[in-house]
PLY file of the C-alpha trace (Angstrom):
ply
format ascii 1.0
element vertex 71
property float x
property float y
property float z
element edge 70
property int vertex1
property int vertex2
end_header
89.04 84.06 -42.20
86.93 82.29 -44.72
82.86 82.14 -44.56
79.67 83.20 -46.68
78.00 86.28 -45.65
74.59 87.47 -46.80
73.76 91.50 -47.17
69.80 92.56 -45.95
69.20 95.90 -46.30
67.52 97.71 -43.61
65.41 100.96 -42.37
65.90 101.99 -38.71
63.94 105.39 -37.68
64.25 107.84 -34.77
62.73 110.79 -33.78
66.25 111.43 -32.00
68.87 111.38 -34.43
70.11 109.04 -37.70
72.63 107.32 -35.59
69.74 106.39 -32.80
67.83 105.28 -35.93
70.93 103.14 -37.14
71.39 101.97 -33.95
67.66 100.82 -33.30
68.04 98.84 -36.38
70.89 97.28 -35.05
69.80 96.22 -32.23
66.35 95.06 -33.72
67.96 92.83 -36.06
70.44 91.34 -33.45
67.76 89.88 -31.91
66.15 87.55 -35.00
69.86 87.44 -37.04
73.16 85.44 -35.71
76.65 87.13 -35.91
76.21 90.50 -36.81
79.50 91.68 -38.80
78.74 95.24 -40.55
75.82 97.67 -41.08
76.93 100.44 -44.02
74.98 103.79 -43.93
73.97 104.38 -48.07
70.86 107.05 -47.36
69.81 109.08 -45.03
66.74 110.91 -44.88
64.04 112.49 -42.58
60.33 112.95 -42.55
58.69 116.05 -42.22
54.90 116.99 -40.66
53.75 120.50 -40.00
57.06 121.71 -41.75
59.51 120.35 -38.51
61.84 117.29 -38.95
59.61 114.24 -37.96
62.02 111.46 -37.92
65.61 110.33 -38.66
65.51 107.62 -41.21
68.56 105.32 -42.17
68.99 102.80 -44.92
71.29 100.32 -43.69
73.18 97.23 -45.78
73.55 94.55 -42.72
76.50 91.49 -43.31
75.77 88.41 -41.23
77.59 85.17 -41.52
76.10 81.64 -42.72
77.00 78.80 -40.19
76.87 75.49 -41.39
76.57 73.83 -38.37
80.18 72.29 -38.81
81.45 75.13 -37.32
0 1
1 2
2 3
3 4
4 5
5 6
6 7
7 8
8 9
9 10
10 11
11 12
12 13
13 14
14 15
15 16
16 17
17 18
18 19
19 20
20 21
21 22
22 23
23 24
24 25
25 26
26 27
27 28
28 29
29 30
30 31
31 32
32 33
33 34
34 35
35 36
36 37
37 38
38 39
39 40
40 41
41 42
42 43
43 44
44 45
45 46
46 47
47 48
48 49
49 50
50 51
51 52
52 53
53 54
54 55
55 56
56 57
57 58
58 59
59 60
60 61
61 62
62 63
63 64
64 65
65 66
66 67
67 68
68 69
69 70
């Protein structure tokens, strides 16, 4: 399969869990961005207030494919 692909990097956050955070992301992004093809984890963090874990934060890098309307 050939194509052009473009890489956004995202930041999805839960106060659940990093892969409800990923997935939130996800999901947000499918909604503005065509053919999702693959969201890589590269950091993972939290937040912390009053010395408990706040939120789940994930950096994501997000492939989606260029059309060019030929297709």
């Amino acid at each position: 399969m050939t194509g052009v692909y473009k890489v956004i990097e995202l930041v999805g956050s839960s106060e659940t869990s990093w892969e409800d955070a990923a997935r939130l992301a996800v999901e947000t992004a499918s909604k503005t961005l065509q053919d999702l093809r693959v969201a890589e984890v590269i950091k993972q963090d939290v937040t912390i207030k009053d010395g408990k874990i706040d939120k789940y934060r994930v950096r994501l890098n997000v492939s989606f494919k260029y059309h060019t309307g030929d297709e």
